[in-house]
C-alpha positions as CSV (number, residue, x, y, z in Angstrom):
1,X,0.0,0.0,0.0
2,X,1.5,3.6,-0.8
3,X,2.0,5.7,2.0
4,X,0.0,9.1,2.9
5,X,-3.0,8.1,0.6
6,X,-4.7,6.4,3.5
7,X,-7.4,8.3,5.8
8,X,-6.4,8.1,9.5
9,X,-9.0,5.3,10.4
10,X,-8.6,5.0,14.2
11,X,-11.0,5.2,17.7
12,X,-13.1,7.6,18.3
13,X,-15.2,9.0,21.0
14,X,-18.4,9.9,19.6
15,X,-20.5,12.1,22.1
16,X,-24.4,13.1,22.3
17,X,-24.4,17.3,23.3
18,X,-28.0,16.7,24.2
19,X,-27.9,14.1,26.9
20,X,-23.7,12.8,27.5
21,X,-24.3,9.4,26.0
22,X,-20.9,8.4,24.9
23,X,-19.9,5.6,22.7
24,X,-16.9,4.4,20.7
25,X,-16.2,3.4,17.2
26,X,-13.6,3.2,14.9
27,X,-13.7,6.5,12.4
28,X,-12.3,8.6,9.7
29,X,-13.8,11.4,11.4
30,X,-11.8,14.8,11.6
31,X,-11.4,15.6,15.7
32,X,-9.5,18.3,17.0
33,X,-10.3,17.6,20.3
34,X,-9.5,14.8,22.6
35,X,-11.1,13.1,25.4
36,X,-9.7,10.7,28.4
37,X,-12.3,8.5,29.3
38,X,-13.0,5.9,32.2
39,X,-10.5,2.9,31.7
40,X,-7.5,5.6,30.9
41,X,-7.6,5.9,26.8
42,X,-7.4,8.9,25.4
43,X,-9.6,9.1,22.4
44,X,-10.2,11.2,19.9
45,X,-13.4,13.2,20.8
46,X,-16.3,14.1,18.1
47,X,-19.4,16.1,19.0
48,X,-23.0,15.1,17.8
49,X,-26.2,16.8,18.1
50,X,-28.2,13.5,18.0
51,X,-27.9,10.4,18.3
52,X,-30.0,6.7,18.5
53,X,-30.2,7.5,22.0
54,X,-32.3,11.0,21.7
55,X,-33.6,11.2,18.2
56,X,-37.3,11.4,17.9
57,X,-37.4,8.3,15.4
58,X,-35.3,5.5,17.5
59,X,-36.9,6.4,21.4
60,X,-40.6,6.2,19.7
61,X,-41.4,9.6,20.5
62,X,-41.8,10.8,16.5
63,X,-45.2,10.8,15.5
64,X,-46.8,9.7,12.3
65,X,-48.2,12.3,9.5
66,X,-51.4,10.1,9.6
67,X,-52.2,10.1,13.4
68,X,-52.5,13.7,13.6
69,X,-56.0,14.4,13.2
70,X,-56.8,13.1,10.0
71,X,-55.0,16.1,8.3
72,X,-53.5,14.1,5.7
73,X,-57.5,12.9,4.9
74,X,-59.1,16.1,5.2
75,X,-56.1,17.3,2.5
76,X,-56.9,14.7,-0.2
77,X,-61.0,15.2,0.5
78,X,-60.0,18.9,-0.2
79,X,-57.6,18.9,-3.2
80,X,-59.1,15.1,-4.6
81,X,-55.8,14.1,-4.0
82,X,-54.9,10.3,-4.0
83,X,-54.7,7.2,-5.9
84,X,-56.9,7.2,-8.7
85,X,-58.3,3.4,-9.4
């Protein structure tokens, strides 16, 4: 393999802004900052917004288009909008 063509693919600390949650992972991810965690490592540290652990979709607290009120019915009554058979 040639040298310096190579992305620096190493451990990372990836961590949730919103709530803490911390997990590791091996990345390509540009990091500027670094992180010591629990069992001594020092990692490099990468900032999220969200993650699986406070987006709406994967803790069940997203809600469907269709549940809300039959909006998406009153819409197609209005406009004749819909599957044509």
């Amino acid at each position: 393999m040639k040298d310096g063509i190579h992305p620096n693919y190493r451990d990372v600390c990836f961590v949730d802004l919103s709530n803490g949650f911390q997990f590791v992972t091996r990345s390509c991810a540009p990091t500027k900052e670094k992180i010591t965690l629990e069992d001594g490592r020092e990692l490099p540290l990468f900032k999220l917004e969200t993650t699986s652990e406070t987006h709406p979709f994967y803790t069940g607290q997203q809600k469907s288009v269709d549940n809300l009120g039959g909006r998406v019915e009153k819409f197609r009554n209005k406009f004749k909008v819909g599957i044509k058979r």
